[in-house]
VONU-72599 format. One record per residue (C-alpha): residue number from 1; y, x, z; residue in three letters; chain. Coordinates in steps of 0.2 Angstrom, whole numbers, plus 5000, padded with zeros to 4 digits. Layout:
BEGIN
<r NUM,<Y,X,Z>,"Ala","A">
...
end
This chain:
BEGIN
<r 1,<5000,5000,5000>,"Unk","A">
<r 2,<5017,5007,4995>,"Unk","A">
<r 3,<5032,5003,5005>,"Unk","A">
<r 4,<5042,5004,4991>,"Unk","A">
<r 5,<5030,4996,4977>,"Unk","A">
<r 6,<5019,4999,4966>,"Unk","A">
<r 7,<5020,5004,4948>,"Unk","A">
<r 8,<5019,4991,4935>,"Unk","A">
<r 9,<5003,5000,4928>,"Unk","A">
<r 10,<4993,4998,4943>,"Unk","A">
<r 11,<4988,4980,4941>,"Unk","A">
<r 12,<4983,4982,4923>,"Unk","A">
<r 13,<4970,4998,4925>,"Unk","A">
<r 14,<4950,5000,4930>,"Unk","A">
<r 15,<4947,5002,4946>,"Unk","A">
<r 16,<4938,5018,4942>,"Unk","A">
<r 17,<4954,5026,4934>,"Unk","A">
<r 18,<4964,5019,4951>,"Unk","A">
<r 19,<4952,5030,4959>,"Unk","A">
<r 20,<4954,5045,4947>,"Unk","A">
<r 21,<4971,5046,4949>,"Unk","A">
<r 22,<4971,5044,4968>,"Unk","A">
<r 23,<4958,5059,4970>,"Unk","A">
<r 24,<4970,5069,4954>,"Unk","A">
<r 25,<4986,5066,4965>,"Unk","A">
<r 26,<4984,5065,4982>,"Unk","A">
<r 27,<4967,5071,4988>,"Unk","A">
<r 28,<4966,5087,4974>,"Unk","A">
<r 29,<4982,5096,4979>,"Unk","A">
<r 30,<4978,5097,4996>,"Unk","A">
<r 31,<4961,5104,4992>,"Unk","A">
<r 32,<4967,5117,4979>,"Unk","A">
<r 33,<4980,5122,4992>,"Unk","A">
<r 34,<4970,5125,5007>,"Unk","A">
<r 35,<4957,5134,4997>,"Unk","A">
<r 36,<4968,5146,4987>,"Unk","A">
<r 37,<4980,5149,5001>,"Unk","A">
<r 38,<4965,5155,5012>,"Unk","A">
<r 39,<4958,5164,4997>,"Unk","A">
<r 40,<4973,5174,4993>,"Unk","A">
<r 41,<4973,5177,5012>,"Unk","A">
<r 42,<4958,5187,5011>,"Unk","A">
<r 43,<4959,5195,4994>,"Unk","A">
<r 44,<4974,5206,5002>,"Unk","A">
<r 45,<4964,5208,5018>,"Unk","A">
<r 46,<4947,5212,5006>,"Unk","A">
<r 47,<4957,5223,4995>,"Unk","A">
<r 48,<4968,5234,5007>,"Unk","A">
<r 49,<4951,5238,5017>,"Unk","A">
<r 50,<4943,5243,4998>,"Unk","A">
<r 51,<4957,5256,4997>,"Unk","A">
<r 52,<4958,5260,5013>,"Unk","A">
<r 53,<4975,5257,5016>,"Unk","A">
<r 54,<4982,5250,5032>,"Unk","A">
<r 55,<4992,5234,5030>,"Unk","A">
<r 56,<5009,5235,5028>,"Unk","A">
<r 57,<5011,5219,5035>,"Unk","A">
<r 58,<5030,5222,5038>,"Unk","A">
<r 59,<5034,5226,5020>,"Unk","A">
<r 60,<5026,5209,5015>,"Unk","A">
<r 61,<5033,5202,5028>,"Unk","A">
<r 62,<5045,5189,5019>,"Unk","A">
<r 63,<5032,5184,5004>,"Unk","A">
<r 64,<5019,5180,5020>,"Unk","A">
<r 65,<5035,5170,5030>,"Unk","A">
<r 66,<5036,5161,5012>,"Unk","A">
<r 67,<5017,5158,5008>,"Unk","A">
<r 68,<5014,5151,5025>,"Unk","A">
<r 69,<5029,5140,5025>,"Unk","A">
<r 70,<5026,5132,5008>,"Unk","A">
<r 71,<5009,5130,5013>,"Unk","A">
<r 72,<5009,5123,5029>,"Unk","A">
<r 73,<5023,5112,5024>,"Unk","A">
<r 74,<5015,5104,5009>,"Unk","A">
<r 75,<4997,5098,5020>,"Unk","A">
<r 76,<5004,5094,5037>,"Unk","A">
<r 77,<5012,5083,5025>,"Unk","A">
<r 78,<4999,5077,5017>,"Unk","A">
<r 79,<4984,5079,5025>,"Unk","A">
<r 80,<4984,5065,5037>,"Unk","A">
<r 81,<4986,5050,5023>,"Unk","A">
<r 82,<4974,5062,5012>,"Unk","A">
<r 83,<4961,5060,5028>,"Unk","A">
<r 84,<4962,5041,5027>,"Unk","A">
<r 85,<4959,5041,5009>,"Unk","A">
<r 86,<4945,5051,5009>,"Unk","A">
<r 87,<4938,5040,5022>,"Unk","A">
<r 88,<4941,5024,5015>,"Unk","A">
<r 89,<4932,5033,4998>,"Unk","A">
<r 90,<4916,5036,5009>,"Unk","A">
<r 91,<4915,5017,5012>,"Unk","A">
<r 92,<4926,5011,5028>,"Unk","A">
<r 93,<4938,4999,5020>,"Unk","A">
<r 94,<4947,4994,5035>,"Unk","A">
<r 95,<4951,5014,5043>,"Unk","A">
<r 96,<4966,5016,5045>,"Unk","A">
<r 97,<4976,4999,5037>,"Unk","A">
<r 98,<4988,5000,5054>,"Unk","A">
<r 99,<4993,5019,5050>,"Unk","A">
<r 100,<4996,5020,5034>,"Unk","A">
<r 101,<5014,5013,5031>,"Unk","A">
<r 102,<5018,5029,5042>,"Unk","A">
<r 103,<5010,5043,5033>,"Unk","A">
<r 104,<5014,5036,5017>,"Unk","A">
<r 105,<5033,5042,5017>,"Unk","A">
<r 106,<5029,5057,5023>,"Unk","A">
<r 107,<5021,5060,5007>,"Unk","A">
<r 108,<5040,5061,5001>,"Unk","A">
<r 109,<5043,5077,5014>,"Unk","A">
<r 110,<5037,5091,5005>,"Unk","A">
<r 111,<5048,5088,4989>,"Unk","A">
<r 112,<5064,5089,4999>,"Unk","A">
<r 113,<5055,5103,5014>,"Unk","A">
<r 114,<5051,5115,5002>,"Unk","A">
<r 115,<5068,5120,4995>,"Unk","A">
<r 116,<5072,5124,5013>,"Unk","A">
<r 117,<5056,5134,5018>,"Unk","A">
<r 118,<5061,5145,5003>,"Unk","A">
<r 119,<5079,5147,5008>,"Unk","A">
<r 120,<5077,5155,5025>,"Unk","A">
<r 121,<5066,5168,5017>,"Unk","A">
<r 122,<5082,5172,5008>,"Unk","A">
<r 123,<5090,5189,5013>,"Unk","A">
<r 124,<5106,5189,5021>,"Unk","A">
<r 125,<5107,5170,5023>,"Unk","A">
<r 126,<5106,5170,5042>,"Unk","A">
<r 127,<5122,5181,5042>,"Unk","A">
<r 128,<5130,5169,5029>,"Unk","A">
<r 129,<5127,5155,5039>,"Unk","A">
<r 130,<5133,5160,5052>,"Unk","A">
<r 131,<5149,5165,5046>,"Unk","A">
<r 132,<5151,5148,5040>,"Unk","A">
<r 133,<5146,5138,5053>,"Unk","A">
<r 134,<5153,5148,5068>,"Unk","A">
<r 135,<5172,5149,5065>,"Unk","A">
<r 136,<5178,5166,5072>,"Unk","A">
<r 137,<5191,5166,5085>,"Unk","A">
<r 138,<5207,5175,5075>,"Unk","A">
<r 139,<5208,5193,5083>,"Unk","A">
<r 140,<5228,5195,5090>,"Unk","A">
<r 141,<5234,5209,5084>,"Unk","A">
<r 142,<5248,5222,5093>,"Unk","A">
<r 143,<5261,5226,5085>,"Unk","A">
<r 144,<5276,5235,5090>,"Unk","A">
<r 145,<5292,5226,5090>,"Unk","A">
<r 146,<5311,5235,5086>,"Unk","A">
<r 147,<5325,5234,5098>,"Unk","A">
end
C-alpha cells in the first residue's frame, strides 16, 4: 500500500510481473548492496595480506567513511520494509499490514541521505562550515590616536 498512490499501471499487469518488479526494485538492491559491500570489504583485507602490506587504513580513511555511510544509509533504509516483503513472499499475508505505512516513506530517505553522507567526506568542509555558521566576534583593533 502506497501512501501516496499507486501508479496507474499497477492495476492493469500480472500478478507475476507485480512480483517481478517488487523483487527488481525493492528486495534486489538491498541484496546486491550488502553482498558487494561485504565483498569489497574483504577483497582489500584478502589482497593487502597477499602482498603483505599492512593496512593503511588511515590513507583510506575518507573512501571507508564514504563506503560505509552510503552503505549503511541505503539498507537501514530499506531493510526493514524489504524484511516484510520477503515475508509476505514466503506466504504470511497478514505480517506486518500495521507497520507498513511507516517504513514505506522511509524508502524515500536514502535519495535525499546520500548527498549528505558524501558531503561530509568532503575535505575542508567542516572548516567551511563553520566559518559560516559561527559568526566571528570582530577583533577591535588599537590604533594610536593624534593629539
Amino acid at each position: 500500500m502506497s501512501l501516496c498512490g499507486d501508479a496507474c499501471f499497477w492495476g492493469s499487469i500480472s500478478n507475476s510481473f507485480a512480483q517481478y518488479l517488487s523483487i527488481a526494485h525493492d528486495f534486489m538492491p538491498v541484496v546486491i548492496i550488502v553482498v558487494f559491500s561485504a565483498a569489497l570489504l574483504f577483497r582489500v583485507i584478502i589482497q593487502k595480506r597477499r602482498l603483505q602490506q599492512s593496512t593503511g587504513w588511515r590513507k583510506y580513511r575518507k573512501m571507508i567513511i564514504q563506503f560505509i555511510l552510503i552503505s549503511s544509509t541505503f539498507v537501514i533504509f530499506y531493510l526493514p520494509y524489504t524484511i516484510i516483503y520477503f515475508v509476505k513472499a514466503l506466504g504470511f499475508s497478514s505480517f506486518g499490514n500495521n507497520v507498513t505505512i511507516y517504513f514505506l516513506p522511509l524508502a524515500n530517505v536514502p535519495c535525499v541521505a546520500l548527498s549528505y553522507a558524501t558531503a561530509i567526506t568532503l575535505p575542508g568542509l567542516k572548516e567551511k562550515l563553520c566559518a559560516l555558521i559561527i559568526c566571528k566576534p570582530k577583533q577591535n583593533t588599537i590604533r594610536p590616536t593624534v593629539a
